[in-house]
C-alpha positions as CSV (number, residue, x, y, z in Angstrom):
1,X,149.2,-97.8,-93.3
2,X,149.8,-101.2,-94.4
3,X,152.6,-102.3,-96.6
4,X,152.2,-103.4,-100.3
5,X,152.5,-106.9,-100.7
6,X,154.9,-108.7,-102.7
7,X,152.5,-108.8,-105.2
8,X,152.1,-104.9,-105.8
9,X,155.5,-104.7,-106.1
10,X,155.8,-107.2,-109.2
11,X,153.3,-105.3,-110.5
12,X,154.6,-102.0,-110.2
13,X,157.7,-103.2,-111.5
14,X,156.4,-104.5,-114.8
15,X,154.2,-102.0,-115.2
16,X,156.7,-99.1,-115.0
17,X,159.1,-101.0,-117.8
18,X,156.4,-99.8,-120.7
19,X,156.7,-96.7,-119.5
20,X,160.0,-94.3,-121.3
21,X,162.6,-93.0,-118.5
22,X,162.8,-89.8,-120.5
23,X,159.1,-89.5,-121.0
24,X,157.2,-86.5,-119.5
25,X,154.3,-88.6,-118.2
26,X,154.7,-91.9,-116.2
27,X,152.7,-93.7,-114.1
28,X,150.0,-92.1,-111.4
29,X,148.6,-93.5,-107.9
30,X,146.4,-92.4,-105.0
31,X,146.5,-93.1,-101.9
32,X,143.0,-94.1,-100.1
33,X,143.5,-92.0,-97.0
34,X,139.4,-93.0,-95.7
35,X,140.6,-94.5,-91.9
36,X,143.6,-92.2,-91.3
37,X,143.8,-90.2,-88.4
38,X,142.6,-86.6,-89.3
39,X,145.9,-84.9,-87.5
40,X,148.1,-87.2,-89.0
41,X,146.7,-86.0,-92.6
42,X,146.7,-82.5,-91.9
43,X,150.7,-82.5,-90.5
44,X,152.9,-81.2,-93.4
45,X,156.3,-82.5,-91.4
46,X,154.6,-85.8,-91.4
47,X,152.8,-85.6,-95.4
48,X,156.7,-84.6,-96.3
49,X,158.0,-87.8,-94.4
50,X,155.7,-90.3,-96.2
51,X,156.1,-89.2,-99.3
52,X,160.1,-89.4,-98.9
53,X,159.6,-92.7,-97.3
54,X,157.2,-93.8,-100.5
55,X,159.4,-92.7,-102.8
56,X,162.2,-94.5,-101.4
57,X,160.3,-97.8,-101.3
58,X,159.1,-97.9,-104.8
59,X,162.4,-96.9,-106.0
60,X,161.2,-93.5,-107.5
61,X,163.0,-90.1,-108.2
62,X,161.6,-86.6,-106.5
């Protein structure tokens, strides 16, 4: 998977300052997962790993 460019972050960035921090509801993705490797997707230890890694780079709370 490639990185986000400098770009996406900006734009996640201003896009998550209209949003409330107490709010219930906040901002939603998905992740085009078309060319990954089929094993890769199906590993749990791995899903968990990304997502922690994710989270971490855009700065979110889990």
């Amino acid at each position: 998977m490639n990185p986000p460019s400098e770009n996406a972050y900006s734009a996640i960035d201003s896009r998550a300052a209209e949003f409330s921090p107490t709010s219930r509801w906040g901002i939603s993705s998905s992740i085009d997962i078309y060319e990954c490797d089929p094993v890769t997707i199906r590993d749990a230890a791995r899903i968990r790993a990304f997502v922690k890694e994710l989270c971490e780079l855009i700065g979110m709370k889990r």
